[in-house]
C-alpha positions as YAML, in Angstrom:
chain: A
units: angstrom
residues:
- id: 1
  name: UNK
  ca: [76.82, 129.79, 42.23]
- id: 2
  name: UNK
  ca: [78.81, 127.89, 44.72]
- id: 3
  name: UNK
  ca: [79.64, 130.63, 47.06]
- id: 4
  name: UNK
  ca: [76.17, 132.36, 46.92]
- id: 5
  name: UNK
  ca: [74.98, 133.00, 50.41]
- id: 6
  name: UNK
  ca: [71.44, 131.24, 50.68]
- id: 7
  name: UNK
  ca: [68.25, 133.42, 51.59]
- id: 8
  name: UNK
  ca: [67.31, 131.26, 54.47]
- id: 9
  name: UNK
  ca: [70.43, 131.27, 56.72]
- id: 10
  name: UNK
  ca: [69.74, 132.10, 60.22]
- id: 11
  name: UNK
  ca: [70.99, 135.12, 61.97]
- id: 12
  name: UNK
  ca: [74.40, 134.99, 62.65]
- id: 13
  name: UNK
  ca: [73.41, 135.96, 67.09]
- id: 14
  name: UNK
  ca: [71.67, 132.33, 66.56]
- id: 15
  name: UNK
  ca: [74.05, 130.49, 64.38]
- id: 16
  name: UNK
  ca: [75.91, 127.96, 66.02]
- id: 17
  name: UNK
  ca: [79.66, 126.87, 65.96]
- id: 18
  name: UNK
  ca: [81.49, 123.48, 67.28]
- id: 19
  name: UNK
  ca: [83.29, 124.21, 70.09]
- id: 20
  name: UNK
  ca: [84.12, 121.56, 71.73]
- id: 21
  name: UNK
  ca: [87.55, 122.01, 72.42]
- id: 22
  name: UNK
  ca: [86.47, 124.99, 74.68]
- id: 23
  name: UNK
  ca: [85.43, 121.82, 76.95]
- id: 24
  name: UNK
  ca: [89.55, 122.22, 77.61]
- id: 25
  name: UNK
  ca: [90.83, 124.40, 80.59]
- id: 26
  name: UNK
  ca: [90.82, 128.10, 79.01]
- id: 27
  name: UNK
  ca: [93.22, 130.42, 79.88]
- id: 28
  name: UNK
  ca: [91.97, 133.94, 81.48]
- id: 29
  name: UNK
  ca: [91.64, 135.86, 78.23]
- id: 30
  name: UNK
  ca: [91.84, 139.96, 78.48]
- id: 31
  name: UNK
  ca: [88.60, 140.92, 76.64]
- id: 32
  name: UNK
  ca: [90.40, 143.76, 74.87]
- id: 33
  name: UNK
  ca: [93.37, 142.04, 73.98]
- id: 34
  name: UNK
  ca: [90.99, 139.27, 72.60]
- id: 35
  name: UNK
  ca: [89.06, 142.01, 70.35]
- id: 36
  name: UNK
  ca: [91.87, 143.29, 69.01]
- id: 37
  name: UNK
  ca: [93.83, 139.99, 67.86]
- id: 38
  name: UNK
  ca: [90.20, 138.15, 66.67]
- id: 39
  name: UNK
  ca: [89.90, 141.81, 64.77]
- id: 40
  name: UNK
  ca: [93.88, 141.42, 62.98]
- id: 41
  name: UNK
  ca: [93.43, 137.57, 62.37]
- id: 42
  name: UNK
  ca: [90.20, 138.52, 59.95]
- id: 43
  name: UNK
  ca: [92.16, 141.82, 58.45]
- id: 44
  name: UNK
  ca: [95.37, 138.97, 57.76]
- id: 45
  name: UNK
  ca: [92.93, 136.52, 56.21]
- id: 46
  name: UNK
  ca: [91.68, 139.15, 53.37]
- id: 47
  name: UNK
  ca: [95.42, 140.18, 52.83]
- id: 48
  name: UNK
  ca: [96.36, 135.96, 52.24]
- id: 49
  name: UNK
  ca: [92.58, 135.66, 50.23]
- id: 50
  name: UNK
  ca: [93.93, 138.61, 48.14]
- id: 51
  name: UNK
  ca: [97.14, 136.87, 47.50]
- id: 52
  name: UNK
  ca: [95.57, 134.13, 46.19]
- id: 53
  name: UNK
  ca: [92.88, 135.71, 44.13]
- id: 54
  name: UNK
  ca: [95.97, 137.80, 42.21]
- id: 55
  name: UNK
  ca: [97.62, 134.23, 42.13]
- id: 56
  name: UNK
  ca: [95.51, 132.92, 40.20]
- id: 57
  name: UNK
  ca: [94.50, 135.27, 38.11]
- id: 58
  name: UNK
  ca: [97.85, 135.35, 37.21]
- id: 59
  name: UNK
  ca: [97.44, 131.43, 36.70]
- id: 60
  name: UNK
  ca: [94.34, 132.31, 34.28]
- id: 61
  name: UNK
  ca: [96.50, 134.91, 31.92]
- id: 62
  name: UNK
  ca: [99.10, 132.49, 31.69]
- id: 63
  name: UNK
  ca: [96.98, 129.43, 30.65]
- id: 64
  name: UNK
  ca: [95.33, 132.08, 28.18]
- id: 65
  name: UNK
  ca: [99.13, 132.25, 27.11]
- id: 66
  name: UNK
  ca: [99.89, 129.24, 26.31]
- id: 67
  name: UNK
  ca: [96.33, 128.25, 25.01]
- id: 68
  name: UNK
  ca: [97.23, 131.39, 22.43]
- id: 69
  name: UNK
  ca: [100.86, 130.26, 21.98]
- id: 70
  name: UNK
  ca: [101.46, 126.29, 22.80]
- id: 71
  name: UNK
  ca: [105.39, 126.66, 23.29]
- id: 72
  name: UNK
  ca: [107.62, 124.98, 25.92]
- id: 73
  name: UNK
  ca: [108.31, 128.26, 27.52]
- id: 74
  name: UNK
  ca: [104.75, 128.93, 28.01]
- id: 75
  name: UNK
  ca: [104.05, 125.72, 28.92]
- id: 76
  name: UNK
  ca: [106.58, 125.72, 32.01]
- id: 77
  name: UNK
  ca: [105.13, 129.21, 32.73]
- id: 78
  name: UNK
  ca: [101.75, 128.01, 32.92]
- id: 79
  name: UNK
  ca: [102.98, 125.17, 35.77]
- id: 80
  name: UNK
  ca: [104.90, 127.69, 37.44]
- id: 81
  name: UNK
  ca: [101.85, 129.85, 38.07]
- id: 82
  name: UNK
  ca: [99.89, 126.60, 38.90]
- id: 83
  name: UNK
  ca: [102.49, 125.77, 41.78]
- id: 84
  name: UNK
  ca: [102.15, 129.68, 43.26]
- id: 85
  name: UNK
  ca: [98.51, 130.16, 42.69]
- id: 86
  name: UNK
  ca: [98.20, 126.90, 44.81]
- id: 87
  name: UNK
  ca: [101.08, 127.71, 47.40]
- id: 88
  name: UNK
  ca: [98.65, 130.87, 47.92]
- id: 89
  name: UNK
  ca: [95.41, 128.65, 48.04]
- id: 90
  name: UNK
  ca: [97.03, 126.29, 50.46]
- id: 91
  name: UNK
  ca: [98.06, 128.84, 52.84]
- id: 92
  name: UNK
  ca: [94.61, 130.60, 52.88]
- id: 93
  name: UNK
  ca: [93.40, 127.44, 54.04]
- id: 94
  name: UNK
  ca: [93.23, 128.51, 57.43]
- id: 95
  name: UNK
  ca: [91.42, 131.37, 57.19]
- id: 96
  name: UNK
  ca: [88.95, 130.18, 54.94]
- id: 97
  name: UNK
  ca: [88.25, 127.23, 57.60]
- id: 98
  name: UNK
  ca: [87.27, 129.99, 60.24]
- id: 99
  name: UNK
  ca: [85.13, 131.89, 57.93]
- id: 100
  name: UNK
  ca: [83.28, 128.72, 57.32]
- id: 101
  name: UNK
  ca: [82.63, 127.94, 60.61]
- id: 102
  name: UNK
  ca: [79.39, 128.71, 61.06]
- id: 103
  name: UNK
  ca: [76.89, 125.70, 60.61]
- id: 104
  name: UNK
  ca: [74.57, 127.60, 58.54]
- id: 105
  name: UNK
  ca: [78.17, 128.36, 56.35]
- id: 106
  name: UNK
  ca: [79.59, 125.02, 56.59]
- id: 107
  name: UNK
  ca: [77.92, 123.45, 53.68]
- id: 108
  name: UNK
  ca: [79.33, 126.67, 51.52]
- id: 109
  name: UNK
  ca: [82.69, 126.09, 52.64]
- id: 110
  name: UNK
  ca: [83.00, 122.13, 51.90]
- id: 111
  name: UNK
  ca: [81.69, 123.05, 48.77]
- id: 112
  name: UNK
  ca: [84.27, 125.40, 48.28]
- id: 113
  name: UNK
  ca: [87.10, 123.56, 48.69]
- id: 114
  name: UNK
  ca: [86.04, 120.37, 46.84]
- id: 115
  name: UNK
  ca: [85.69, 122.66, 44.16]
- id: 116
  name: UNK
  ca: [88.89, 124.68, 44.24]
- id: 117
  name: UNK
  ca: [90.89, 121.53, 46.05]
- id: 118
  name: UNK
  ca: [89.26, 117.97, 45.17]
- id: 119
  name: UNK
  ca: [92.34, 115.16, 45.51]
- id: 120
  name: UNK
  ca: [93.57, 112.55, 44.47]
- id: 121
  name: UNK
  ca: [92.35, 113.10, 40.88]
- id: 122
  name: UNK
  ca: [91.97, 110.09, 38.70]
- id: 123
  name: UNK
  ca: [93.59, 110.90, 35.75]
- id: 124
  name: UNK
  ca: [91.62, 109.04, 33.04]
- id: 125
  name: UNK
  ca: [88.51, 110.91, 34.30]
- id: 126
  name: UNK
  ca: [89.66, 113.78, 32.20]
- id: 127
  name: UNK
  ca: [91.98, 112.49, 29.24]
- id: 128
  name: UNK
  ca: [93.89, 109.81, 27.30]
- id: 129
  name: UNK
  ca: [96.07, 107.74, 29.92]
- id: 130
  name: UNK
  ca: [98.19, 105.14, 28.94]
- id: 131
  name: UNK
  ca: [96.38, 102.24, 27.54]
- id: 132
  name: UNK
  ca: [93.08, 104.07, 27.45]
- id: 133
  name: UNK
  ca: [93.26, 106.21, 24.05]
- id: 134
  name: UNK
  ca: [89.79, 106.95, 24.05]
- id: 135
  name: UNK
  ca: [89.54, 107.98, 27.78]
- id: 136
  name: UNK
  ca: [88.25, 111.27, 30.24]
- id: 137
  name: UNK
  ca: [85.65, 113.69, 29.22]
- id: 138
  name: UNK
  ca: [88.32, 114.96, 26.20]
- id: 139
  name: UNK
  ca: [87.41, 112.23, 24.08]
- id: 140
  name: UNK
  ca: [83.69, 112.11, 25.30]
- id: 141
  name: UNK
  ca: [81.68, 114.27, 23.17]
- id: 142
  name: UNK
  ca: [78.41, 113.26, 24.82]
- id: 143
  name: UNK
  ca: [79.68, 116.06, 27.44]
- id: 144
  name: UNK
  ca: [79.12, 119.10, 26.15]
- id: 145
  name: UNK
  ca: [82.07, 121.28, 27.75]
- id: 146
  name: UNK
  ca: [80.95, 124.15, 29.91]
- id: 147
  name: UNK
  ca: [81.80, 125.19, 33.09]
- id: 148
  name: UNK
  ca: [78.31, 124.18, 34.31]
- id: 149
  name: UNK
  ca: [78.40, 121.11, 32.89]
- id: 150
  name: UNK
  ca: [81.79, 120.73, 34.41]
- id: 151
  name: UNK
  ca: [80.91, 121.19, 38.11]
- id: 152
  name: UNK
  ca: [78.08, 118.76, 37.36]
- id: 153
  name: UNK
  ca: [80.55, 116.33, 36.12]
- id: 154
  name: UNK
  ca: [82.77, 116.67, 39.59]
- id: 155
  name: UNK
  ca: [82.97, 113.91, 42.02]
- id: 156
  name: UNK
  ca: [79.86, 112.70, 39.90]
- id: 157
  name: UNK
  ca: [80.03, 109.00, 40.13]
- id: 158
  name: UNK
  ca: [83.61, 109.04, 42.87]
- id: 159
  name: UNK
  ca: [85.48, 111.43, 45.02]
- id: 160
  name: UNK
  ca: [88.44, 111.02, 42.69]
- id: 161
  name: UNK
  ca: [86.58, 111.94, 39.54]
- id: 162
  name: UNK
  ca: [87.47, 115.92, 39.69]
- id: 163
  name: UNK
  ca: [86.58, 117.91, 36.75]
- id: 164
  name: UNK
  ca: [87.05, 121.46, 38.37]
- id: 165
  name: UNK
  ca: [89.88, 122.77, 40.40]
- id: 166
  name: UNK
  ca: [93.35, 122.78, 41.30]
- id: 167
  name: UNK
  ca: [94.32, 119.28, 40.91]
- id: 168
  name: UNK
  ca: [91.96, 118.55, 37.64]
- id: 169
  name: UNK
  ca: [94.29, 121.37, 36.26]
- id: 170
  name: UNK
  ca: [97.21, 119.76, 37.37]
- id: 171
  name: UNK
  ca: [96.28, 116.75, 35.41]
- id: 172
  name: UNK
  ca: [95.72, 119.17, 32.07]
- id: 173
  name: UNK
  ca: [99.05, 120.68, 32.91]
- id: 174
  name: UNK
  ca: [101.52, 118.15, 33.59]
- id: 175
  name: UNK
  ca: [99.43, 115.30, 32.55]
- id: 176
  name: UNK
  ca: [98.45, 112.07, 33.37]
- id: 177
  name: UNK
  ca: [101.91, 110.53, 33.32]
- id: 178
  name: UNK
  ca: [103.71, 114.50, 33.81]
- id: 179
  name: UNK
  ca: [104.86, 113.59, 29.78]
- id: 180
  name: UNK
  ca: [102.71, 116.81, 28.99]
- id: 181
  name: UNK
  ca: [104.12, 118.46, 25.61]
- id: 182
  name: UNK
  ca: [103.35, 121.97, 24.43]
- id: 183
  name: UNK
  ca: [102.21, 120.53, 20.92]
- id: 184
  name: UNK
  ca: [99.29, 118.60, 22.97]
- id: 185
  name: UNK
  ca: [97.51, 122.26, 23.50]
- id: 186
  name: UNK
  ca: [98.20, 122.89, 19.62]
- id: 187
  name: UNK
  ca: [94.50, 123.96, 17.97]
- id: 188
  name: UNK
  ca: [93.34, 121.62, 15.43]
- id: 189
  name: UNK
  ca: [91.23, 122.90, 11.87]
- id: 190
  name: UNK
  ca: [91.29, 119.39, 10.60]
- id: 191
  name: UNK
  ca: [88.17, 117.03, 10.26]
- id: 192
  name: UNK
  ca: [84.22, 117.65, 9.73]
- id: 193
  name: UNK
  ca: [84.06, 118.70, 13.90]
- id: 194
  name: UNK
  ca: [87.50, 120.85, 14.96]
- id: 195
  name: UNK
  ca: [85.16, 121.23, 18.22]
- id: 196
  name: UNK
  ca: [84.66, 117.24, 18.90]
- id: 197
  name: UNK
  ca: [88.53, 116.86, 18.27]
- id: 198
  name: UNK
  ca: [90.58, 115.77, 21.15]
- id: 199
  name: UNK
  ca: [93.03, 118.32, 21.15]
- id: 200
  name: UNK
  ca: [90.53, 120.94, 20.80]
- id: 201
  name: UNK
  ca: [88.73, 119.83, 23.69]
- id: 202
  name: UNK
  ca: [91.99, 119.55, 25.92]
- id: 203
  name: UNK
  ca: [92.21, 122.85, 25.23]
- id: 204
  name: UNK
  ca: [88.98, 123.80, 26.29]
- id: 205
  name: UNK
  ca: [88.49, 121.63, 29.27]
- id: 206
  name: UNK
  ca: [92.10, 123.33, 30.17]
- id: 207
  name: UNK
  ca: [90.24, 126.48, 29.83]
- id: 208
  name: UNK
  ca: [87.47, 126.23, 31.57]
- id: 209
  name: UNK
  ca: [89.17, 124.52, 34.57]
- id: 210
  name: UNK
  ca: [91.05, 127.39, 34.76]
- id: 211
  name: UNK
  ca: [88.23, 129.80, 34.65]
- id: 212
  name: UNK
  ca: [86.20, 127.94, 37.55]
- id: 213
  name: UNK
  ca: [89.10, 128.64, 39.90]
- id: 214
  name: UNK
  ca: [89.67, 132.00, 39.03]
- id: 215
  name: UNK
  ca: [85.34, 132.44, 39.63]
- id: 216
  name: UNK
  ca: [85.44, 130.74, 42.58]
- id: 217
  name: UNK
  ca: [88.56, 132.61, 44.42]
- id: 218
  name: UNK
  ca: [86.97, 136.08, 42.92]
- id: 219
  name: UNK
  ca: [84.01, 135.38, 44.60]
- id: 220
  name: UNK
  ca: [85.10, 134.53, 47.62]
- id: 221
  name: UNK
  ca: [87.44, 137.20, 47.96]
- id: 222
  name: UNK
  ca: [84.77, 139.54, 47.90]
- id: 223
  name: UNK
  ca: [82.63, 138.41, 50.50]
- id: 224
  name: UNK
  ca: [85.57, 138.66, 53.16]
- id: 225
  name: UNK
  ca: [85.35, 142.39, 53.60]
- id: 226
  name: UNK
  ca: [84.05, 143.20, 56.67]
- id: 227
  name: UNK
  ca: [82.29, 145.97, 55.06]
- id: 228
  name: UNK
  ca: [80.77, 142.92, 52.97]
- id: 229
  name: UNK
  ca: [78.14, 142.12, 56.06]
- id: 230
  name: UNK
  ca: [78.52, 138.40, 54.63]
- id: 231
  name: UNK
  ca: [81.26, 135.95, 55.83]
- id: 232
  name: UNK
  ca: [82.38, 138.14, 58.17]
- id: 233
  name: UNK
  ca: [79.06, 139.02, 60.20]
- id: 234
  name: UNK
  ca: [78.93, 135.97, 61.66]
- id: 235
  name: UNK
  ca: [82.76, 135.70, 63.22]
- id: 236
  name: UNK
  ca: [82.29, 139.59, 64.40]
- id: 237
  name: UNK
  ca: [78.96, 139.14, 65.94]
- id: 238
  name: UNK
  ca: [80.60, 136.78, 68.74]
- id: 239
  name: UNK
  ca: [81.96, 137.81, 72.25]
- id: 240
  name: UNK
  ca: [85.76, 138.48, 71.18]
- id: 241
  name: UNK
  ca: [87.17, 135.53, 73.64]
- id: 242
  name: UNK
  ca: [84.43, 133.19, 71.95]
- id: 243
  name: UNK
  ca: [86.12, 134.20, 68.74]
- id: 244
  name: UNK
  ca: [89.65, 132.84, 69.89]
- id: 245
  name: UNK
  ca: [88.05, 129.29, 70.45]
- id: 246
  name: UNK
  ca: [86.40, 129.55, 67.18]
- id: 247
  name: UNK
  ca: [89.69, 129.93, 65.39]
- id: 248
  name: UNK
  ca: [91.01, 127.01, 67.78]
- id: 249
  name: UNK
  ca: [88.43, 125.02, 66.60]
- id: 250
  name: UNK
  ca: [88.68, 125.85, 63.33]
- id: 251
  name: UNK
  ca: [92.36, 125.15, 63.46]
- id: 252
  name: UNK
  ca: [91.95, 121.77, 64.50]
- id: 253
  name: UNK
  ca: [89.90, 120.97, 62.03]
- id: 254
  name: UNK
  ca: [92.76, 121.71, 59.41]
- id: 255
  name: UNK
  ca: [95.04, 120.04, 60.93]
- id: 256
  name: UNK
  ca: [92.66, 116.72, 61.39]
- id: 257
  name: UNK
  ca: [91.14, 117.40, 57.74]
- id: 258
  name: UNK
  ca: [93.74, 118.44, 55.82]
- id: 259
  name: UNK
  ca: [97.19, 118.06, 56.78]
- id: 260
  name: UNK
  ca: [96.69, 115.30, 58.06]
- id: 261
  name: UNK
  ca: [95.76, 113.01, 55.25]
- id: 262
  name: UNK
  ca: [98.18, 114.71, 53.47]
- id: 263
  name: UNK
  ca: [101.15, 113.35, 55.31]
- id: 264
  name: UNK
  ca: [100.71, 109.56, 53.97]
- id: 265
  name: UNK
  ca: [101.83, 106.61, 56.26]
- id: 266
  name: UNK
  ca: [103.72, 104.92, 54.21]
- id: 267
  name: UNK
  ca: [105.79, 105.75, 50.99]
- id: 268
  name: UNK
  ca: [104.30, 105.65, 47.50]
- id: 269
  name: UNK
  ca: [106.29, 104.01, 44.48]
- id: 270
  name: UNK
  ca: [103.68, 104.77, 41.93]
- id: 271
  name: UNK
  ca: [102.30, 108.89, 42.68]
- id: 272
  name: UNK
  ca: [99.77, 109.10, 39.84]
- id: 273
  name: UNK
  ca: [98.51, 112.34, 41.10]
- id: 274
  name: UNK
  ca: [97.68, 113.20, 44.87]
- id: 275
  name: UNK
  ca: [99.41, 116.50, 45.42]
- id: 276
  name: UNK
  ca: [101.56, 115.29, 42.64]
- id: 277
  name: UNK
  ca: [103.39, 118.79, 41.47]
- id: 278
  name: UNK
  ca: [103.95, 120.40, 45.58]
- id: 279
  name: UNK
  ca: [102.44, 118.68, 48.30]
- id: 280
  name: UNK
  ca: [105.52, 119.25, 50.30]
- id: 281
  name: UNK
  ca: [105.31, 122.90, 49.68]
- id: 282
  name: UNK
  ca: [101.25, 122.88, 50.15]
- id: 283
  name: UNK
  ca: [101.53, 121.76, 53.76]
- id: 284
  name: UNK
  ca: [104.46, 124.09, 54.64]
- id: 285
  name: UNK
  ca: [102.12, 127.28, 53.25]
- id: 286
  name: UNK
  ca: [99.28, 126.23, 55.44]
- id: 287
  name: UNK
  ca: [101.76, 125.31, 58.53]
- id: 288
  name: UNK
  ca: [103.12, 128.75, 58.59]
- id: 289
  name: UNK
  ca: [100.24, 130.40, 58.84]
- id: 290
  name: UNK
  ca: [99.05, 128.56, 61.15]
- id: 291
  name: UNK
  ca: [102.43, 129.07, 63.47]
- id: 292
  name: UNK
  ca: [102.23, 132.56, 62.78]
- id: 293
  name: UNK
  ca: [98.67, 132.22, 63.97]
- id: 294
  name: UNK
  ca: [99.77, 130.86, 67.43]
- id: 295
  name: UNK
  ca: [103.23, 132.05, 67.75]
- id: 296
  name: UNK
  ca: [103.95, 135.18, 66.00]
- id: 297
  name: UNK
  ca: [107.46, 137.13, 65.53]
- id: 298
  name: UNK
  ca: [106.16, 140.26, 67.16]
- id: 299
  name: UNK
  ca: [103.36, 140.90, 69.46]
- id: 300
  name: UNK
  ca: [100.54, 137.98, 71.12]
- id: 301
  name: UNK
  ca: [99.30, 135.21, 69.29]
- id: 302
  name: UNK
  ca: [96.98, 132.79, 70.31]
- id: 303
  name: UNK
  ca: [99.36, 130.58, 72.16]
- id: 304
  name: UNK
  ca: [100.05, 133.64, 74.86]
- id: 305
  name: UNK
  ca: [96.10, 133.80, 75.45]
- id: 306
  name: UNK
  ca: [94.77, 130.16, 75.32]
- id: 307
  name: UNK
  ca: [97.80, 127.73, 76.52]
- id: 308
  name: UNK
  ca: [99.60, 127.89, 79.14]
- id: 309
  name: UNK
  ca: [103.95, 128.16, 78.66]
- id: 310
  name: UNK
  ca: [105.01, 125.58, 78.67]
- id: 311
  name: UNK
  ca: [102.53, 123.90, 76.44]
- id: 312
  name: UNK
  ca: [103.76, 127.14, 73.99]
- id: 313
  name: UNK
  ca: [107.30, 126.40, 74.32]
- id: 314
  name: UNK
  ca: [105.93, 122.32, 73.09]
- id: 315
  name: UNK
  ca: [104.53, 123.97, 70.19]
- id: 316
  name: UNK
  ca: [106.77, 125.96, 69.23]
- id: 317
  name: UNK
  ca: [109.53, 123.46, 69.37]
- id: 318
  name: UNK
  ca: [106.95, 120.70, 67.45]
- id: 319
  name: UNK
  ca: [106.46, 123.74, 64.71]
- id: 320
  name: UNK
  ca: [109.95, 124.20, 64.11]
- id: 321
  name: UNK
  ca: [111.03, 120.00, 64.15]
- id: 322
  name: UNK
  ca: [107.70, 119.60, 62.30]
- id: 323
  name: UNK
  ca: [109.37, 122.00, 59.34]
- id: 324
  name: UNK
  ca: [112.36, 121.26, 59.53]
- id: 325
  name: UNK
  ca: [111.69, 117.23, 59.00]
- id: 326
  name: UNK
  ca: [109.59, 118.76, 55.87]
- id: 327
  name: UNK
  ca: [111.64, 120.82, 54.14]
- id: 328
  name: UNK
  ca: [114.59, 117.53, 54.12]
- id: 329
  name: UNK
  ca: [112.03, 115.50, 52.54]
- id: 330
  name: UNK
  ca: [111.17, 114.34, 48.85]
- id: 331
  name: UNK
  ca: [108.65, 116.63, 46.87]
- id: 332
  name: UNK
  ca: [106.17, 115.10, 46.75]
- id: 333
  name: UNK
  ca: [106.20, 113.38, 49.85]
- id: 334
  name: UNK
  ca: [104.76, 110.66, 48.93]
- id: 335
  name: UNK
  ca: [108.12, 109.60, 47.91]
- id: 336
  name: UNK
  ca: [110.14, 110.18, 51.29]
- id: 337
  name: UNK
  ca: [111.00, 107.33, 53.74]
- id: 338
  name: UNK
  ca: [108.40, 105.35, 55.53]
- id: 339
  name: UNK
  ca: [110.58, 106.23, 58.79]
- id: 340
  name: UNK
  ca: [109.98, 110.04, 58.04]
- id: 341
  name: UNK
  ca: [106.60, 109.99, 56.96]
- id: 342
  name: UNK
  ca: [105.77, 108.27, 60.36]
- id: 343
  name: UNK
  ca: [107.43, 111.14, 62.22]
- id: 344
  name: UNK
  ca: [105.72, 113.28, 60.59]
- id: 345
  name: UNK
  ca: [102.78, 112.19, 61.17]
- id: 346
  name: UNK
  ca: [103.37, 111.94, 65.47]
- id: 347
  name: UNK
  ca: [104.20, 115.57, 64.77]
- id: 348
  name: UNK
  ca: [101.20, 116.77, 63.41]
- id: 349
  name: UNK
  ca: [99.43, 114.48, 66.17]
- id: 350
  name: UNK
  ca: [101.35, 116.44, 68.31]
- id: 351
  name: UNK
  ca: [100.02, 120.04, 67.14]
- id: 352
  name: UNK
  ca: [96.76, 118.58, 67.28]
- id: 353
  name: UNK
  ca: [96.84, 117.80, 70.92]
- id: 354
  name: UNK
  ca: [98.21, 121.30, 71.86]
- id: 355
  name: UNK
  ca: [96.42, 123.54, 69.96]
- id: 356
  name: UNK
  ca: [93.03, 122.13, 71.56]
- id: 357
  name: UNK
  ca: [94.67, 122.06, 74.98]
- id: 358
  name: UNK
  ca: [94.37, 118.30, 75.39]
- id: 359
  name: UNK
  ca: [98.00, 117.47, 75.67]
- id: 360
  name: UNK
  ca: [99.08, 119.11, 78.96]
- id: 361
  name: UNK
  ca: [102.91, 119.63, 79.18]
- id: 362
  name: UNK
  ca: [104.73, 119.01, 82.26]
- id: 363
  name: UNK
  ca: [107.43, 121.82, 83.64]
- id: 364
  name: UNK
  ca: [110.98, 120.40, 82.65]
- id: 365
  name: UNK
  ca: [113.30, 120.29, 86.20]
- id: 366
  name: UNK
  ca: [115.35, 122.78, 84.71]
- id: 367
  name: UNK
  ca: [112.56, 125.25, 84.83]
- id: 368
  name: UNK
  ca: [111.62, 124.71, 88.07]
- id: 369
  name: UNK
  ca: [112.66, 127.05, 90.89]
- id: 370
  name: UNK
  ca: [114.75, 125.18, 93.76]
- id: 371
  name: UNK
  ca: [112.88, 126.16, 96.89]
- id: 372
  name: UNK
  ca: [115.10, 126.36, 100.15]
- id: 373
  name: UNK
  ca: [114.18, 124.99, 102.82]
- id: 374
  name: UNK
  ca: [115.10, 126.86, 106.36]
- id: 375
  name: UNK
  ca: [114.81, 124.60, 109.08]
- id: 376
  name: UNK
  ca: [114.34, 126.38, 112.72]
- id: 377
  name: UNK
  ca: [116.31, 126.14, 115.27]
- id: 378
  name: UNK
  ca: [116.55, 123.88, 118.07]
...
C-alpha cells in the first residue's frame, strides 16, 4: 500500500532531515517552551488529519449517493463534499509536509500526495472530451477497472495523466468541460456487456476514485498518533529546538512546492482543469494554517521563537495583504488579472524569505527610540 512504512527504514536517532535554513541566524529558543509548542503543533496536525479523513468519508457516502440515485440534487451534493473534503486536504498540507520530513519518509510522502493531489489533470485521460467520443480509460476496456489497476494507470505515461485522487474526481464530477449531468452516472442493462458500457464504467471509475482517497486519508490518519510509534517517532525523537527548524523547513517547502505553482503568472482564458472547482479556496486553507502556525491568536508561535520582531510584524502584515488580495480575486484564479496574480506571487516570495530568516527587516524610524544627547559643560 502506498502509505506502508517499509521494513528497512533506518532509525529515526539516524535519520536525517534538510535543514538548511537553520544555516540562518536562529533566535535563542527556551528549550521548554520549544517542547511544548513542537508537542501542540503534532497534537493540531491529527485534529486537521481527522478533519479531513471525516471529510472525505463524507465525500465517499455521498458519491455512493448519487451512484445509487443519479439526481441533480445528489449530484450538486456530491461536488459540494468534493470542495470540503479538499478544503480539509489542502489545509492538512502542512502538517503532512513535516511528518514527511524525514529522508527515509520522504519517498512515502511524495507518493502520498501525487496520489491524493496529482494536478493539472488531462481530462481525456479518463473520459469522452469534446471531439474525442471514444476517449480516457471509460471507453477503454483493455483496462480492467480496479483500484490497483488504477494507481498503476496514474501519471503512467505523463504527470497530467491522473487516474486516482482529488482532481481525477473532479474531472468525474464536474467533467471535462464542467457540462456534467446527473443522467451521465445513470446505470445501463442494455447490450451483450452492461460492464464494458461507458456509462457503467464512469460509474465505476467514479467509484473507485473515490474509494482510493478515502484508503489513502484512512491510512494515514492512523499512523499520526503518537501512540502509533510510526510517523511520529521520528519528529519526537529530535532535540525540541531542532524540531522548530524542521517545521521551518518543512514550511518552506510548501510554500516553494505548492503554493507557489499554484499562484499562476499570468491569467488563463481556457482553465480545462488545474484546481478548476477551488483553487482560490485551496491556497487560503493551507495559508491559514500556516499563519496560525507562525502567528497565532493566543499564546507563542513560531514567529516569537525563530524571527526576530520586526521580521514578525513583516509577516504578519504580508499574511494579512497576502489574503486579503486572495479572497478579491476570481475562483479559480486562474482567471484573475495578470496585475494581481503578479502580486501575488511577490507575496508569497515574500513569506518565503521570512519564514527561513533570509529576508532581514530593517526597524522603521518610527520604532526607533530618539536617544538624547547631553552635551557637558564648558
Amino acid at each position: 500500500m502506498l502509505l506502508a512504512t517499509g521494513g528497512c527504514e533506518r532509525k529515526p536517532e539516524t535519520d536525517s532531515v534538510r535543514e538548511d535554513v537553520s544555516a540562518a541566524p536562529v533566535q535563542a529558543v527556551n528549550a521548554e517552551a520549544a517542547n511544548a509548542y513542537s508537542a501542540e503543533y503534532w497534537q493540531a496536525g491529527q485534529a486537521q488529519i481527522i478533519d479531513a479523513q471525516a471529510a472525505t468519508q463524507a465525500l465517499d457516502r455521498a458519491v455512493s449517493q448519487l451512484l445509487m440515485a443519479p439526481t441533480a440534487d445528489h449530484l450538486e451534493s456530491a461536488k459540494l463534499a468534493w470542495l470540503d473534503a479538499h478544503r480539509e486536504f489542502s489545509a492538512a498540507l502542512p502538517f503532512i509536509k513535516v511528518a514527511f520530513a524525514p529522508s527515509s519518509l520522504q519517498q512515502q510522502g511524495q507518493d502520498l500526495l501525487m496520489a491524493l493531489n496529482s494536478w493539472p489533470v488531462q481530462a481525456g485521460y479518463l473520459d469522452t472530451v469534446p471531439g474525442y467520443s471514444t476517449s480516457g480509460i471509460v471507453n477503454d476496456t483493455a483496462i480492467e477497472l480496479t483500484l490497483a489497476n488504477l494507481r498503476k494507470q496514474h501519471r503512467l505515461t505523463a504527470h497530467e495523466e491522473a487516474s486516482t485522487g482529488f482532481h481525477a474526481l473532479e474531472i468525474m464530477l464536474w467533467g471535462p468541460t464542467g457540462e456534467r449531468s446527473a443522467e451521465q452516472f445513470a446505470e445501463s442493462s442494455g447490450g451483450e456487456e452492461p460492464k464494458a458500457q461507458a456509462s457503467n464504467r464512469r460509474r465505476e471509475l467514479t467509484r473507485l476514485i473515490t474509494q482510493g482517497i478515502s484508503e489513502d486519508m484512512s491510512q494515514l490518519a492512523n499512523r499520526w498518533p503518537v501512540t502509533a510509534n510510526d510517523l511520529s517517532r521520528y519528529y519526537l525523537a529530535r532535540e525540541p529546538v531542532a524540531r522548530l527548524q524542521w517545521i521551518r523547513r518543512a514550511h518552506v517547502d510548501l510554500l516553494r512546492d505548492e503554493i507557489l505553482p499554484r499562484v499562476p503568472e499570468s491569467s488563463e482564458s481556457d482553465v480545462e482543469s488545474g484546481l478548476a472547482a477551488n483553487s482560490k479556496q485551496a491556497l487560503l486553507a493551507m495559508l491559514r494554517n500556516l499563519q496560525v502556525a507562525w502567528l497565532p491568536g493566543e499564546g507563542s508561535g513560531l514567529a516569537d521563537m525563530l524571527l526576530d520582531q520586526h521580521q514578525a510584524a513583516a509577516l504578519a502584515e504580508t499574511f494579512g495583504l497576502l489574503e486579503a488580495r486572495l479572497l478579491k480575486m476570481e475562483d479559480p484564479i486562474e482567471l484573475a488579472e495578470p496585475a494581481e496574480l503578479q502580486r501575488s506571487r511577490q507575496q508569497v516570495e515574500k513569506l518565503l524569505g521570512l519564514i527561513s530568516g533570509d529576508t532581514k527587516v530593517p526597524a522603521r524610524e518610527e520604532d526607533m527610540t530618539p536617544v538624547s544627547v547631553t552635551l557637558p559643560e564648558e
